[in-house]
C-alpha positions in Angstrom: 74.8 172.6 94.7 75.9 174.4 91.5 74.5 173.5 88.7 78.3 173.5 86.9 78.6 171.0 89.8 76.0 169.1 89.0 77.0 168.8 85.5 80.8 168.1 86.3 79.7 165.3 88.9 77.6 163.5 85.8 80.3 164.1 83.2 82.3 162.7 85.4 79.7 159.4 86.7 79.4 158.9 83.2 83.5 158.8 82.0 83.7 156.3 84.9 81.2 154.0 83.7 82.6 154.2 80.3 85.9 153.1 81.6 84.6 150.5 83.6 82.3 148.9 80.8 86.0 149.4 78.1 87.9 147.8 80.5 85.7 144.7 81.3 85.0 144.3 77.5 89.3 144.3 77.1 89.7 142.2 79.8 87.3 139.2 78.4 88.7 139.4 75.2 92.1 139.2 76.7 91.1 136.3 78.4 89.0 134.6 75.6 92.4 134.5 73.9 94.2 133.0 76.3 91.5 130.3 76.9 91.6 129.5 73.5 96.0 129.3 72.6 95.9 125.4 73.0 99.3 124.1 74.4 101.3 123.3 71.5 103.6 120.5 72.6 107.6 120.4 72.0 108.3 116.9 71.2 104.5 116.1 70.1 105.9 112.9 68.5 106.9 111.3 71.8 103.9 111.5 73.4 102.0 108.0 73.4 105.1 106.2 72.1 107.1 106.6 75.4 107.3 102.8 75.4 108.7 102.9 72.1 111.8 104.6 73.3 115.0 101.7 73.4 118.0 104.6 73.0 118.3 108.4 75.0 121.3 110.3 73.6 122.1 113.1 75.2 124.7 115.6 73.8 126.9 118.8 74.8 128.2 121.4 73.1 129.7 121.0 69.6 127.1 117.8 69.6 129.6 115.6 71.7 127.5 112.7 73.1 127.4 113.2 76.8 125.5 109.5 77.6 123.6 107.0 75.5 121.2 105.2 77.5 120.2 101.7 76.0 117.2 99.2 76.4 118.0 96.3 77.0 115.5 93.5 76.8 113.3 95.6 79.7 116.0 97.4 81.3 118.1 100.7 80.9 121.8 100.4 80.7 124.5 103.1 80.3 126.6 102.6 77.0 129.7 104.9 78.2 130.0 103.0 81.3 130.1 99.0 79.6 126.1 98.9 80.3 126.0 99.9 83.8 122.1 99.8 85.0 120.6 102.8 84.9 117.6 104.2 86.8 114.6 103.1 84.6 112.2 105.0 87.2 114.5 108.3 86.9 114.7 107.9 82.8 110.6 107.2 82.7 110.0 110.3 84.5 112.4 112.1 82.7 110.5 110.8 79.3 106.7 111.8 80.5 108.4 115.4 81.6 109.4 115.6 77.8 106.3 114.4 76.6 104.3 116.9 78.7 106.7 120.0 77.8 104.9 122.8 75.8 106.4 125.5 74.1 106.0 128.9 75.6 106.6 130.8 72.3 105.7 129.9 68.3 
């Protein structure tokens, strides 16, 4: 070989290395950042007290109430409709969902 070659083949060995070792060192960090963003929870009150729920309002636009869902005693009932039952199995799951939602943005 020439030895330009030679010297082109180990300047170039050695700027691929470097761009190896840059890229695993940014590629930890990025993920040692990530690791550490804890979940921060939307409705961080709710959590633990889902038990402690006895009214769900839910609205629409211009904050017109859509449904009220009552407890009553140890059931769910449906305000709007004279206290038809509701799903208690539907409503719980619907209450752990919100518990469990995190925000995907500050």
């Amino acid at each position: 070989m020439n030895p330009i070659n030679i010297k082109v083949l180990s300047g170039l060995g050695l700027a691929a290395v470097l761009t190896s070792l840059v890229t695993i060192f940014v590629v930890s960090n990025k993920i040692a950042d990530d690791t550490s963003n804890h979940a921060e929870y939307a409705l961080p009150e709710l959590r633990g007290h889902i038990n402690d729920v006895n009214t769900v309002k839910l609205t629409v636009g211009n904050n017109k109430t859509a449904v009220t869902l009552n407890k009553i005693q140890q059931a769910w009932a449906v305000h709007e409709k004279t206290d038809y039952p509701a799903d208690t199995g539907k409503l719980r799951s619907l209450l752990l969902s919100l518990a469990d939602a995190t925000l995907l943005e500050a």
